[in-house]
Backbone as a printed PyTorch tensor [residue, N CA C, xyz], in Angstrom:
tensor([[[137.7890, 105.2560,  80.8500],
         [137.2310, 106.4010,  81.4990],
         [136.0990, 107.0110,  80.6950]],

        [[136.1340, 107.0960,  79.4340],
         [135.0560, 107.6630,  78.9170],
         [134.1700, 106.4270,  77.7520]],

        [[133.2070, 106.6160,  77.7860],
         [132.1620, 105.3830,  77.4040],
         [131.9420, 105.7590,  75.8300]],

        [[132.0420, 104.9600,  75.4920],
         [131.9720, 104.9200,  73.8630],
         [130.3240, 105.3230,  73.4380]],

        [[130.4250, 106.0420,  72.3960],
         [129.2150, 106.6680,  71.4840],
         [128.1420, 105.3990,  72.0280]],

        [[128.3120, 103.9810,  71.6320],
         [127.3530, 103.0310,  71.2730],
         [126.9490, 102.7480,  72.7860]],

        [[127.8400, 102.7700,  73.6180],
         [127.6890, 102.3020,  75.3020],
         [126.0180, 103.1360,  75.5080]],

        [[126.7260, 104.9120,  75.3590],
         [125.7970, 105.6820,  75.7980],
         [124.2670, 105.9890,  75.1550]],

        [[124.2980, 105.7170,  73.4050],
         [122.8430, 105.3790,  72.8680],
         [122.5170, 104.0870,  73.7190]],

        [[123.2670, 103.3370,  73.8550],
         [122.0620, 101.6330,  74.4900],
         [121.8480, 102.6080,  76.0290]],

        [[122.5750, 102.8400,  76.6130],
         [121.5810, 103.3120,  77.7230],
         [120.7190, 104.2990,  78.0590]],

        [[120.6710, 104.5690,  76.3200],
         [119.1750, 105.9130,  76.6350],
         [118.0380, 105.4110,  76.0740]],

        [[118.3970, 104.1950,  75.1750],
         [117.2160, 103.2150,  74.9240],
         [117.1440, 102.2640,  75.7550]],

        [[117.3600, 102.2110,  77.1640],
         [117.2170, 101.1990,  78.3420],
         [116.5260, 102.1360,  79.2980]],

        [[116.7820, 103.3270,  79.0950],
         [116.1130, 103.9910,  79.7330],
         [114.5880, 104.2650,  79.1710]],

        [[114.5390, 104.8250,  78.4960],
         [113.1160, 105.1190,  77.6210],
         [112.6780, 103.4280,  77.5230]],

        [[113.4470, 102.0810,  77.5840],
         [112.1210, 101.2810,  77.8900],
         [111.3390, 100.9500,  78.9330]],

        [[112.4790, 101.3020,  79.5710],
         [111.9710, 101.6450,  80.9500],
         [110.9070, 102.1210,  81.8110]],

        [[111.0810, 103.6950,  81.1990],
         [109.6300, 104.2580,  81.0720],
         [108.7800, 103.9870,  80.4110]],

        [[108.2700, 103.4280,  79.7240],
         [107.1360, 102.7340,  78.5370],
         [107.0320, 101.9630,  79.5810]],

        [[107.6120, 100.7910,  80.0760],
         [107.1890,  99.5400,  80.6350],
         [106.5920, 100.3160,  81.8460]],

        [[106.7290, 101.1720,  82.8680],
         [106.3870, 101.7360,  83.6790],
         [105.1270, 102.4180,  83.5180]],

        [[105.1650, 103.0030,  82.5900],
         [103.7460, 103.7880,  81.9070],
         [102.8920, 102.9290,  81.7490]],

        [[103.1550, 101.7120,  81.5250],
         [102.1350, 100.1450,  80.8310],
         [101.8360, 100.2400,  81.9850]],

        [[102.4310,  99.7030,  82.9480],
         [102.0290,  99.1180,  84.2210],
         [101.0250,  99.7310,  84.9090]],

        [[101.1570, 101.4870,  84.5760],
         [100.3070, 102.5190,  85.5430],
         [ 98.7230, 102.0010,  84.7740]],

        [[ 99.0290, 102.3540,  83.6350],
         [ 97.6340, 102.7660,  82.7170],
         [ 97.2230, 101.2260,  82.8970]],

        [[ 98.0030,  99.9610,  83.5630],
         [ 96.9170,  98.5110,  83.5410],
         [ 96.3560,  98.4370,  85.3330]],

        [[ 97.2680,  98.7550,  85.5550],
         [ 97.1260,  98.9200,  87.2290],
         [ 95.5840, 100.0590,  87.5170]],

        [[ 95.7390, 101.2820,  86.6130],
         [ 94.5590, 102.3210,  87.1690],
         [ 93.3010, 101.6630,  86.2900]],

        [[ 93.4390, 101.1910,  85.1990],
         [ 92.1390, 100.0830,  84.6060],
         [ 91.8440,  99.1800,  85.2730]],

        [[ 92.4080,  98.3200,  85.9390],
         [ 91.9500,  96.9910,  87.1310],
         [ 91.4040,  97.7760,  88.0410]],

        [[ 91.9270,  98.5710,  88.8060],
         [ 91.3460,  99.4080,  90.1470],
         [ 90.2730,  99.6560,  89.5460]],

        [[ 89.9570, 100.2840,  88.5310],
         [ 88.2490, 101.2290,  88.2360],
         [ 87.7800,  99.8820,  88.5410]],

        [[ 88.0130,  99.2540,  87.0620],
         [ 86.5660,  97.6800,  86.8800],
         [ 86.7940,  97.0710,  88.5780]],

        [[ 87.8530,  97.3580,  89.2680],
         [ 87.2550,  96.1920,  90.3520],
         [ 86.1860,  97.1380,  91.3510]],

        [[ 86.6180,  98.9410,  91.1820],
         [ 85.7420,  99.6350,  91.8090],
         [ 84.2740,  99.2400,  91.2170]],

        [[ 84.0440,  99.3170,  90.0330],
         [ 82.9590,  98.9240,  89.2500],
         [ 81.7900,  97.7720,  89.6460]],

        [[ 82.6520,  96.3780,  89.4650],
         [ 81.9100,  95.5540,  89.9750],
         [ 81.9940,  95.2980,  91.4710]],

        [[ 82.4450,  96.3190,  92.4820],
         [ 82.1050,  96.1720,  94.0630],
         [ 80.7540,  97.0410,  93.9250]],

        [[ 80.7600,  98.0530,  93.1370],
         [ 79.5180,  98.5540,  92.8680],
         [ 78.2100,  97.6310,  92.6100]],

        [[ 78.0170,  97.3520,  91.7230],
         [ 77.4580,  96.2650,  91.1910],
         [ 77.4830,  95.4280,  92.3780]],

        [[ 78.1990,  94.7090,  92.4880],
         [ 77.9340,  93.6960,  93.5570],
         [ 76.8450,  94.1630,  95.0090]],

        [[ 76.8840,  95.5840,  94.9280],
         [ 76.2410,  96.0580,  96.5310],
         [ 74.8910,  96.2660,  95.9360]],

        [[ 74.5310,  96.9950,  94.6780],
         [ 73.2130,  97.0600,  93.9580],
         [ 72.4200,  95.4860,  94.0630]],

        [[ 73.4490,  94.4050,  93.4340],
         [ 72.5320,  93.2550,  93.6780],
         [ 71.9910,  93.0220,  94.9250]],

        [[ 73.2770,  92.4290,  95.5180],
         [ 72.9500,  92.6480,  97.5750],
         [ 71.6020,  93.2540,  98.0000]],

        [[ 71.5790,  94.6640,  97.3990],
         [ 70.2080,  95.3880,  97.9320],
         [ 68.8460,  95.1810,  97.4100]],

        [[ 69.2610,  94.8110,  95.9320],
         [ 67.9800,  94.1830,  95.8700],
         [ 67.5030,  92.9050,  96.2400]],

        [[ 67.9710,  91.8320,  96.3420],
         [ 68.1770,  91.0860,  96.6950],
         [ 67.7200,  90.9830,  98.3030]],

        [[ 68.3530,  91.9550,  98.9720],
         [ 67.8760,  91.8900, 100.7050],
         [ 66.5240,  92.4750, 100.3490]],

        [[ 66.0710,  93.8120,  99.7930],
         [ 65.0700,  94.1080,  99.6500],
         [ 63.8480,  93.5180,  99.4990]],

        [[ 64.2310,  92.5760,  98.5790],
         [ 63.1230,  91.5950,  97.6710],
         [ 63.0300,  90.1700,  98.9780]],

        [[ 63.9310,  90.0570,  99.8230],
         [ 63.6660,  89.0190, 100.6610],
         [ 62.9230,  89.7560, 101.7540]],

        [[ 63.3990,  90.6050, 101.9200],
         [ 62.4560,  91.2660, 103.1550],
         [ 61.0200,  91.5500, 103.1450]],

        [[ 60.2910,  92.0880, 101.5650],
         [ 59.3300,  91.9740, 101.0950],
         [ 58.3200,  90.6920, 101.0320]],

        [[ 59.1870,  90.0050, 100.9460],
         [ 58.5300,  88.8780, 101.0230],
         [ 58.4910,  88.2080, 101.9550]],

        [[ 59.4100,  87.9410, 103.1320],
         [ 59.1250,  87.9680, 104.6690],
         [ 57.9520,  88.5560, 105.1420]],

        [[ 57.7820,  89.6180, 105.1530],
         [ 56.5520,  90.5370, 105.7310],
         [ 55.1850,  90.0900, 104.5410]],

        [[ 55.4800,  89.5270, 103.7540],
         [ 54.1280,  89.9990, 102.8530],
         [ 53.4320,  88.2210, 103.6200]],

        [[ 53.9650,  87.3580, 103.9160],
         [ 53.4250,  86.2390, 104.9170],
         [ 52.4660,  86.2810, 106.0550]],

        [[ 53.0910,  87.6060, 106.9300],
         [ 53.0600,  87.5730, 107.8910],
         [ 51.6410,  88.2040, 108.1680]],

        [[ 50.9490,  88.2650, 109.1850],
         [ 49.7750,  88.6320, 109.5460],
         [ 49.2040,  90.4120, 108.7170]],

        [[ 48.0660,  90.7940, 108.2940],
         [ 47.9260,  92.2960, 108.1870],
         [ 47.9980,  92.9260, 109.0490]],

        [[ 48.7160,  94.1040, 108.9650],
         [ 49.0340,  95.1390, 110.4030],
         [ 50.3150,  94.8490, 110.8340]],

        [[ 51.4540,  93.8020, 110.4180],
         [ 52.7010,  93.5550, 111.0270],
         [ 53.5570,  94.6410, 110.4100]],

        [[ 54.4260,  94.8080, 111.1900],
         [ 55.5320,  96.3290, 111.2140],
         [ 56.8180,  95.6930, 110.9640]],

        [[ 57.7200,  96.1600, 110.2670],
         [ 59.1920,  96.2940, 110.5100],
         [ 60.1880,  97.4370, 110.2050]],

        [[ 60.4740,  98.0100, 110.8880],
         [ 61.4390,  99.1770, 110.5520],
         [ 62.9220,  99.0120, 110.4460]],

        [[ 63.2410,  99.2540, 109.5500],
         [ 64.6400,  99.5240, 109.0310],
         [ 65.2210, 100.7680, 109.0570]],

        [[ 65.9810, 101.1330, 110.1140],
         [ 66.4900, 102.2860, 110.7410],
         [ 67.6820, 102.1220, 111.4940]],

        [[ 68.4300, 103.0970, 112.0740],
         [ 69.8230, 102.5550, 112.4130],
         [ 69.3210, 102.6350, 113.8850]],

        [[ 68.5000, 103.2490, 114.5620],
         [ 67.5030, 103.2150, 115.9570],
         [ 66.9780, 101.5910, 115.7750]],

        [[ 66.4590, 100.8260, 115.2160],
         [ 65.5030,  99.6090, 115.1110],
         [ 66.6340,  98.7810, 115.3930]],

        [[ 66.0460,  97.6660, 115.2800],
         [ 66.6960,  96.5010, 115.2820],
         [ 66.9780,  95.4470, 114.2510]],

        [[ 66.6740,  95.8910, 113.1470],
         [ 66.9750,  95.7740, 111.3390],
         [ 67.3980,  97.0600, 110.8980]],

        [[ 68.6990,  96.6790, 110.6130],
         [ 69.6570,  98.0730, 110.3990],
         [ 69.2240,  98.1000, 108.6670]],

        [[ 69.1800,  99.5590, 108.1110],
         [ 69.0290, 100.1670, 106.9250],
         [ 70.0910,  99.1090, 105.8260]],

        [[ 69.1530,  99.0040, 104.8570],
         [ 70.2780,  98.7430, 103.9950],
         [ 70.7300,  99.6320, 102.9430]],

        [[ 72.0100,  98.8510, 102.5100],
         [ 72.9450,  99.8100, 101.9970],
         [ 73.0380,  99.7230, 100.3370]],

        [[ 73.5670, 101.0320, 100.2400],
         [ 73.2490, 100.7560,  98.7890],
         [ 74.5920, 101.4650,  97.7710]],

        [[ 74.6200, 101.3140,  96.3030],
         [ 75.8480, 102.2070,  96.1810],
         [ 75.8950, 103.4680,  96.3100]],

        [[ 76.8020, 103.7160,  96.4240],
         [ 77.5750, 105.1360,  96.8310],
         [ 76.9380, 106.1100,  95.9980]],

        [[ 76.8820, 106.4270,  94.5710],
         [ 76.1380, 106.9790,  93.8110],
         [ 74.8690, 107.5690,  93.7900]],

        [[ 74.0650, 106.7630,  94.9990],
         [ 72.4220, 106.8020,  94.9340],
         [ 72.2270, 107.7160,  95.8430]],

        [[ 71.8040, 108.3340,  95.3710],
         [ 71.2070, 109.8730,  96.0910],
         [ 69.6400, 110.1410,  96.6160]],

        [[ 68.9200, 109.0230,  95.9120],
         [ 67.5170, 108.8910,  96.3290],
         [ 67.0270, 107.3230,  95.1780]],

        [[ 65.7880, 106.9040,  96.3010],
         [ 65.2420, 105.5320,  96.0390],
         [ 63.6910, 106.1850,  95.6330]],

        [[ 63.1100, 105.6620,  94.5020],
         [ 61.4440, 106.1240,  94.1470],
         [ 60.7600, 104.4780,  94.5450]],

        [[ 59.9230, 104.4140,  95.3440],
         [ 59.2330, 103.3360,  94.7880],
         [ 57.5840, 103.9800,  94.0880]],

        [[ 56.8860, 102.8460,  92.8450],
         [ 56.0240, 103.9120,  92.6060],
         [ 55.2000, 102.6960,  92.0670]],

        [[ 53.4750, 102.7150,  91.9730],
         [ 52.6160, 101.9430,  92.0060],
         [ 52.2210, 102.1320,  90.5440]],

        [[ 53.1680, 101.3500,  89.6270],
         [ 52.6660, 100.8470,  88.4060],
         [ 51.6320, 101.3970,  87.3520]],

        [[ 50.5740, 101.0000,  88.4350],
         [ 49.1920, 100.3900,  87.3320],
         [ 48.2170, 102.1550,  88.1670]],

        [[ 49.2480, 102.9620,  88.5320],
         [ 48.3200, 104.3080,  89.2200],
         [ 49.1900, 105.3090,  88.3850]],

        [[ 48.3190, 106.5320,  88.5030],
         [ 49.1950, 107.5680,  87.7030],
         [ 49.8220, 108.5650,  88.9300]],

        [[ 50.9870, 108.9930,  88.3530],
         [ 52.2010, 109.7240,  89.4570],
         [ 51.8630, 111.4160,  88.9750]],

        [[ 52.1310, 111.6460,  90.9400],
         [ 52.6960, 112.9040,  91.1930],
         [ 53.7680, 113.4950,  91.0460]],

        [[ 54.3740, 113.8240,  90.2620],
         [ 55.6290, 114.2340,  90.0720],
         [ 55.8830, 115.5420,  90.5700]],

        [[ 55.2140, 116.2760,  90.9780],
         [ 55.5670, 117.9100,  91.3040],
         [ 56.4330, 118.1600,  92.1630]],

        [[ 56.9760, 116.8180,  93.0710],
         [ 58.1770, 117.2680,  93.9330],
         [ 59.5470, 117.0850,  93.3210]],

        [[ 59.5770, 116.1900,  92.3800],
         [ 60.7090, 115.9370,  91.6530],
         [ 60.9820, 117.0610,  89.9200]],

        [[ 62.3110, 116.7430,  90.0870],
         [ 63.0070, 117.6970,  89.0250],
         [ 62.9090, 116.7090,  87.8180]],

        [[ 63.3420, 117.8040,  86.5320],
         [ 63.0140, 117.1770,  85.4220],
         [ 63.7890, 115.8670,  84.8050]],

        [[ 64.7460, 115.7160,  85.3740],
         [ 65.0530, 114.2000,  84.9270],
         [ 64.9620, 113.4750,  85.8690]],

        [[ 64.3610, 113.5340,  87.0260],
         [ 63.9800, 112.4450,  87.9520],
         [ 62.0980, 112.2480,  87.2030]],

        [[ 61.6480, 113.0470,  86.9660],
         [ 60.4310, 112.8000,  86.0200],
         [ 60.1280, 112.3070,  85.0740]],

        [[ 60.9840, 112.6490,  84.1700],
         [ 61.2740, 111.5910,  82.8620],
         [ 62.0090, 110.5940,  83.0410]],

        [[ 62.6730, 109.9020,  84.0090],
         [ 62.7050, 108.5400,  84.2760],
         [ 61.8110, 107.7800,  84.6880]],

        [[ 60.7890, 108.3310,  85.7590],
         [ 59.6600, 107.5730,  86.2790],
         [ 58.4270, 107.5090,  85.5520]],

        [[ 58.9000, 108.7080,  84.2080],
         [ 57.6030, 108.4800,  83.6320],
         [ 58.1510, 107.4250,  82.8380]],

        [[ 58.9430, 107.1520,  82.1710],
         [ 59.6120, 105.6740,  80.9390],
         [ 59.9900, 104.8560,  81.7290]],

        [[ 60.0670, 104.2590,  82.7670],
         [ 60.4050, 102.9360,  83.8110],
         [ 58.9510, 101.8820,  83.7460]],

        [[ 59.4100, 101.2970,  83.5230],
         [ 58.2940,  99.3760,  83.8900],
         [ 58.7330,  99.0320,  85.0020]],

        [[ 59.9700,  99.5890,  85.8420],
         [ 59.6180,  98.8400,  87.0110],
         [ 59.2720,  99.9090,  88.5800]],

        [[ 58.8300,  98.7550,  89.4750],
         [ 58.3540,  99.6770,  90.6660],
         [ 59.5070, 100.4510,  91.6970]],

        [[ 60.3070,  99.6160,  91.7080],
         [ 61.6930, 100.6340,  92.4730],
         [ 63.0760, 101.3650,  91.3700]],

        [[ 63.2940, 102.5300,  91.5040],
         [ 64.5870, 103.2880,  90.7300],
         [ 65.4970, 103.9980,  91.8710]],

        [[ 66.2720, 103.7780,  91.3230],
         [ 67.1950, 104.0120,  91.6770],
         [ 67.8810, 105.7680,  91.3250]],

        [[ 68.0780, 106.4330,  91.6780],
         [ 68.5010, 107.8430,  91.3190],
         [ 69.6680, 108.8590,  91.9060]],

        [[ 70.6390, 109.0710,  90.8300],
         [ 70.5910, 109.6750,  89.8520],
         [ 70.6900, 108.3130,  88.6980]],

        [[ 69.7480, 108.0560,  87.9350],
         [ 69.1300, 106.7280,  87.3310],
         [ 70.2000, 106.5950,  86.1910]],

        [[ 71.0910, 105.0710,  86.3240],
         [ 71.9570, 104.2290,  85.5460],
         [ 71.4970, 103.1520,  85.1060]],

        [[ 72.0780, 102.4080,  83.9070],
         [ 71.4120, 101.3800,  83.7330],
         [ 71.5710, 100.3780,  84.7680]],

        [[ 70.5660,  99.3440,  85.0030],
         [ 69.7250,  98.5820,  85.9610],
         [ 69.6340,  98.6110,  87.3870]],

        [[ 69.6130, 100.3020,  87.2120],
         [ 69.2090, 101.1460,  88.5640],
         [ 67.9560, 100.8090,  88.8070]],

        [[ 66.8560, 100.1450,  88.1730],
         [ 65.4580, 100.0730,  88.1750],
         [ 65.2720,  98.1970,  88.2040]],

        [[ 64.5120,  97.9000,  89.0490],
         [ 63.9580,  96.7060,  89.2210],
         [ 62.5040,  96.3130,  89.7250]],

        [[ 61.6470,  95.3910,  89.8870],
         [ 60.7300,  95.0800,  90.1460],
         [ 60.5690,  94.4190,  91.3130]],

        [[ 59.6580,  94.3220,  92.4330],
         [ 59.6660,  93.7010,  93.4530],
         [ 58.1160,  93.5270,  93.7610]],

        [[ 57.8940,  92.6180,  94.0190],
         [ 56.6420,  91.8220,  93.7190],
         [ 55.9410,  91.9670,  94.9510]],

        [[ 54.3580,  92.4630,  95.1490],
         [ 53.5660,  92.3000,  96.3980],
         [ 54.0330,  94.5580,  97.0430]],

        [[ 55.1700,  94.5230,  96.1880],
         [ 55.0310,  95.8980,  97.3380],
         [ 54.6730,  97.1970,  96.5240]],

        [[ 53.7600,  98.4650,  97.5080],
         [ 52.9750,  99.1710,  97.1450],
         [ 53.4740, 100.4220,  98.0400]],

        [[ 53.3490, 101.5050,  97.2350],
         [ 53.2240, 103.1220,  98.2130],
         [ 51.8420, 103.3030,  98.3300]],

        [[ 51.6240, 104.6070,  99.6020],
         [ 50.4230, 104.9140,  99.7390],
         [ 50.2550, 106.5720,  98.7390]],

        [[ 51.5160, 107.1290,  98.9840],
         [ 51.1810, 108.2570,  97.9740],
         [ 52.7410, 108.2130,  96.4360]],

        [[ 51.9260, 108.6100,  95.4700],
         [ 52.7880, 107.3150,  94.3910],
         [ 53.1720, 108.7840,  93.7070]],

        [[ 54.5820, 108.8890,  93.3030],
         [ 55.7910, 108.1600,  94.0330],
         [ 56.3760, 108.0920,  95.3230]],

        [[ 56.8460, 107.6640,  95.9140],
         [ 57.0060, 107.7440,  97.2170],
         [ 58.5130, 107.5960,  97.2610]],

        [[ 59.4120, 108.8980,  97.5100],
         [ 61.2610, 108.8620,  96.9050],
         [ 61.7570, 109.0970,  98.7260]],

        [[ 62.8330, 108.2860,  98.6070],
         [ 63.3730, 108.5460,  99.9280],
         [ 64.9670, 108.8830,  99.6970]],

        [[ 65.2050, 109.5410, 100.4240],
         [ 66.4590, 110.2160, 100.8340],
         [ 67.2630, 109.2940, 101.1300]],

        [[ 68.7440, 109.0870, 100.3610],
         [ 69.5020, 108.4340, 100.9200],
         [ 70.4800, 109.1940, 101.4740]],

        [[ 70.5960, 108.5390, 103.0650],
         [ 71.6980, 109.4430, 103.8340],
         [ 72.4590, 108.4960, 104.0900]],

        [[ 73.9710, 108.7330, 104.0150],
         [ 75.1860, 108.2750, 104.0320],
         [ 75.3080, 106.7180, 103.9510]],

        [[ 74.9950, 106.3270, 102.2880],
         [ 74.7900, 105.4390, 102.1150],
         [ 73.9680, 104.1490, 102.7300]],

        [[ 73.1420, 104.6610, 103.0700],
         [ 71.6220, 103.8340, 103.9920],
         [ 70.6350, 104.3710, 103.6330]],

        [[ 69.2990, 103.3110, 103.6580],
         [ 68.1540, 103.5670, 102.8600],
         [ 67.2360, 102.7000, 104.4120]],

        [[ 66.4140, 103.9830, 104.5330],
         [ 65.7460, 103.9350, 106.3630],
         [ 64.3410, 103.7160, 105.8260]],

        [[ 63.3370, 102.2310, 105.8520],
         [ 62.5440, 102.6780, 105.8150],
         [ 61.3390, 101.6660, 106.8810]],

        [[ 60.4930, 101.6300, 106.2830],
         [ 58.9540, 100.8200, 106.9190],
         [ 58.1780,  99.6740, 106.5880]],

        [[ 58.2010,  98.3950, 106.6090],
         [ 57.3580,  97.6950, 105.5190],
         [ 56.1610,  96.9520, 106.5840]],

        [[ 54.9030,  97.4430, 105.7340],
         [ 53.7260,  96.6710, 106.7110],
         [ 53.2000,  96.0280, 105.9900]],

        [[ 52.4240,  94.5610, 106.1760],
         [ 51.8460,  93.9280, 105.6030],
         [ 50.0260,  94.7220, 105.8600]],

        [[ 49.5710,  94.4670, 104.5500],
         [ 48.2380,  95.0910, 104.1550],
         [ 47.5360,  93.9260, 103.9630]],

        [[ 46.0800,  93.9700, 103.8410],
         [ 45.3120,  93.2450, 103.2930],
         [ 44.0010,  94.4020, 103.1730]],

        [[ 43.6730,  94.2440, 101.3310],
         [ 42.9810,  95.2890, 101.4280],
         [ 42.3830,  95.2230,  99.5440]],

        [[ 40.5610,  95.0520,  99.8720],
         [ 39.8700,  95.1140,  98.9240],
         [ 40.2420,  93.5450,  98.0740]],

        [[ 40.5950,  92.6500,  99.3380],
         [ 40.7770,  91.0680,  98.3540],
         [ 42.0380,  91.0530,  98.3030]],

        [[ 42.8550,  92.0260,  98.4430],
         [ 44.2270,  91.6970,  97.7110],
         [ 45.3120,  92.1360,  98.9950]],

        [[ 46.4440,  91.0460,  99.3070],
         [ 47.4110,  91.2810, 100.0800],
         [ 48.7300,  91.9210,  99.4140]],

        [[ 49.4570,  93.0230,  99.7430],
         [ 50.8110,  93.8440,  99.5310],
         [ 51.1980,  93.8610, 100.5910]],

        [[ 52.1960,  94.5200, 100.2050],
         [ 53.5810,  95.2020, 101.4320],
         [ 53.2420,  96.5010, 101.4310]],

        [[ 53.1810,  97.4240, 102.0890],
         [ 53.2300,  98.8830, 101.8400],
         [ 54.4930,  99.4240, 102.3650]],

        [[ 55.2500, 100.0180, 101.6120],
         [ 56.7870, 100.6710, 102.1500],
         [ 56.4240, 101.9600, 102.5550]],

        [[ 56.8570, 102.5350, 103.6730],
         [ 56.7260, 103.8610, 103.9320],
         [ 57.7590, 104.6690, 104.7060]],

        [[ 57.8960, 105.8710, 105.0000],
         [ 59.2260, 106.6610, 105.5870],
         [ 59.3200, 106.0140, 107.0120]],

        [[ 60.1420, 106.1490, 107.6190],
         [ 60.2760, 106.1160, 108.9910],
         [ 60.0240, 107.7810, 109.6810]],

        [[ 59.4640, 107.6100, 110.7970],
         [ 58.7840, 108.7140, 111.4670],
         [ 60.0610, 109.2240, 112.5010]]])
């Protein structure tokens, strides 16, 4: 009827391993969930550049004066981007920027960036390069609304030299 001294220490150290092993499990279980949240992240950043940079280069072929809109109205739906991104800059390199609409650390990123598209609120390799495409007023930042990025790409030809020009949707 009544359990000996030694019975009842082993089952309070079966218990307490218990909990440890349980505690392990949480703290490996909520580390896998982040990193796999992590690289689905990552994975949608590539995706976009990636669609981006093909689409650019689709249109930069195609005749001067050709249109494509990327809008959830069009018939090339917006692409998507991570969750995080609150606004897209694209900005013309080799020209000097207007910054007066943007705040002070969206400024001091675009002023230290080498490449033409960022990404913002700016992480590392939020920023990439995409070849042939140009704004008309530099920087040119678009609003991302509910994870979609709405915009315009026309093929140019202009002063010898062929680009893409990206612009808002109207």
């Amino acid at each position: 009827m009544f359990k000996s001294k030694r019975g009842m220490i082993q089952q309070v150290f079966v218990y307490i391993l218990i909990i440890v092993v349980v505690g392990f499990v949480f703290i490996f279980g909520f580390n896998m969930i982040s990193k796999f949240l992590d690289v689905g992240e990552e994975a949608k950043l590539i995706d976009f550049k990636n669609k981006l940079d093909k689409e650019v280069n689709d249109i930069f072929y195609k005749s001067p004066g050709s249109l494509i809109e990327y809008s959830k109205g069009s018939s090339r739906k917006p692409l998507a981007l991570p969750e995080d991104v609150s606004k897209i800059c694209v900005i013309n390199k080799d020209e000097s920027l207007d910054l007066t609409n943007l705040n002070d650390d969206e400024k001091i990123v675009l002023e230290n960036i080498n490449d033409n598209v960022v990404l913002l609120p700016f992480k590392d390799k939020y920023s990439f390069d995409v070849n042939g495409l140009k704004v008309s007023e530099n920087p040119l930042c678009f609003r991302i609304i509910n994870g979609a990025f709405s915009f315009v790409l026309e093929s140019k030809f202009l002063d010898g030299e062929n680009f893409v020009e990206i612009s808002k949707v109207e």
